[in-house]
C-alpha angles and dihedrals in degrees: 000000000000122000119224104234112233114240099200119065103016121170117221081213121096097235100173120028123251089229086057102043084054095049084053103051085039092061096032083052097054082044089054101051087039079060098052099038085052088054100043090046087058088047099059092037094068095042091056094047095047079055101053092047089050092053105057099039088056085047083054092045090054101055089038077059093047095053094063087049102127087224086073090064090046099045119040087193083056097051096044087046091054089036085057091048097045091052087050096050089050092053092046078046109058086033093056088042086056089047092054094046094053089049084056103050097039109034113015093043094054095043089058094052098054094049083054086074094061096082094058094044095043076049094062096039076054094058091032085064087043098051091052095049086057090042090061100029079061095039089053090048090054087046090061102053082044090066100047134100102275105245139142101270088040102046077051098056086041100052086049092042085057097042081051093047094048101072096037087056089044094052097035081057107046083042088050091044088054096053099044091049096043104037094071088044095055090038096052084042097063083078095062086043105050106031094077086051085057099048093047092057094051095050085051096046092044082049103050092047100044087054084047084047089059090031097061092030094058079041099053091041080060096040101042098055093123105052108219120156116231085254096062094039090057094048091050085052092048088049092049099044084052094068096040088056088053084067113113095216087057094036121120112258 
């Protein structure tokens, strides 16, 4: 964060220390990347979960598709190989619907809760700022009557330009106190409050995969009776689309 100096109404005087100034930006900073990592984390969150989802309900529409294939009626193996399928989508399926569900609950939901903080604080860095620009546009003022000629009329508007600037030091310090009190605090907190999240997001990952893990490998014990290698198979393919190719209604003109 950098702060834009204001070129009216300076005061000659230092009126917040570099070294505090610094402290500030340093913390507001750190506030400010934690903000956008904790956007972007939701972000991609979603994304992944709507993904996920995607993907097994089109698993489950191809074996539903595969079902009204007319092959199924013609070839009983064919139709206990894609009813095996079918049963296995729908159980990656509903798995994969309560995973979602957990990440949800657990880790979207949460996330979106604490970046729901950032406006406020954003709000008070806001008045904090505020409250500075009117802290040296005052300071400057008193300054001025500082540097005149001490007389009567001038002795008056310095006196008031101190009582004025009394109460707006008094509020930009106690502002700038809070935030540099609370900021590190906010800032050390989000570790207690995201590592359940976390956690919660690894269990439900190690659970769905370890059910996908018994799922395709039932499936694979029904659908590898046989016993053919991939080669094989692909030779027995080639061979076959070789004959359908002989055909003369597919023949080249």
């Amino acid at each position: 964060m950098s702060w834009i100096p204001f070129k009216i109404g300076q005061p000659k005087k230092q009126i917040v220390p570099k070294t505090v100034e610094r402290d500030f930006e340093r913390e507001y900073g750190k506030l400010q990347q934690l903000e956008e990592q904790t956007r972007r984390l939701q972000k991609d969150l979603k994304k992944s979960t709507d993904a996920d989802l995607a993907m097994s309900k089109s698993a489950v529409k191809i074996s539903l598709d595969l079902l009204s294939n007319p092959l199924c009626e013609q070839d009983q193996d064919f139709l206990n190989m894609v009813t095996a399928l079918d049963t296995a989508m729908k159980r990656m399926d509903a798995f994969n619907q309560e995973k979602v569900n957990q990440i949800q609950k657990t880790v979207i939901e949460p996330l979106k809760k604490f970046g729901s903080v950032f406006p406020s604080l954003n709000m008070a860095v806001k008045r904090r700022e505020q409250a500075l620009q009117d802290y040296r546009r005052l300071q400057a003022k008193v300054e001025k009557y500082e540097e005149k000629e001490k007389t009567g009329p001038v002795l008056a508007k310095l006196h008031q330009a101190r009582e004025e600037l009394r109460p707006v030091r008094d509020d930009f310090e106690a502002k700038n106190k809070q935030l540099l009190d609370e900021m590190p605090r906010f800032y050390n907190s989000r570790l207690d409050y995201f590592q359940p999240s976390f956690e919660s997001l690894i269990r439900a990952q190690v659970v769905y995969y370890s059910e996908m893990h018994k799922i395709f490998g039932d499936l694979t014990q029904q659908l590898d009776q046989s016993g053919h290698p991939d080669e094989q198979r692909e030779q027995e393919n080639e061979a076959k689309l070789s004959e359908l190719r002989a055909l003369s209604i597919v023949a080249d003109d």
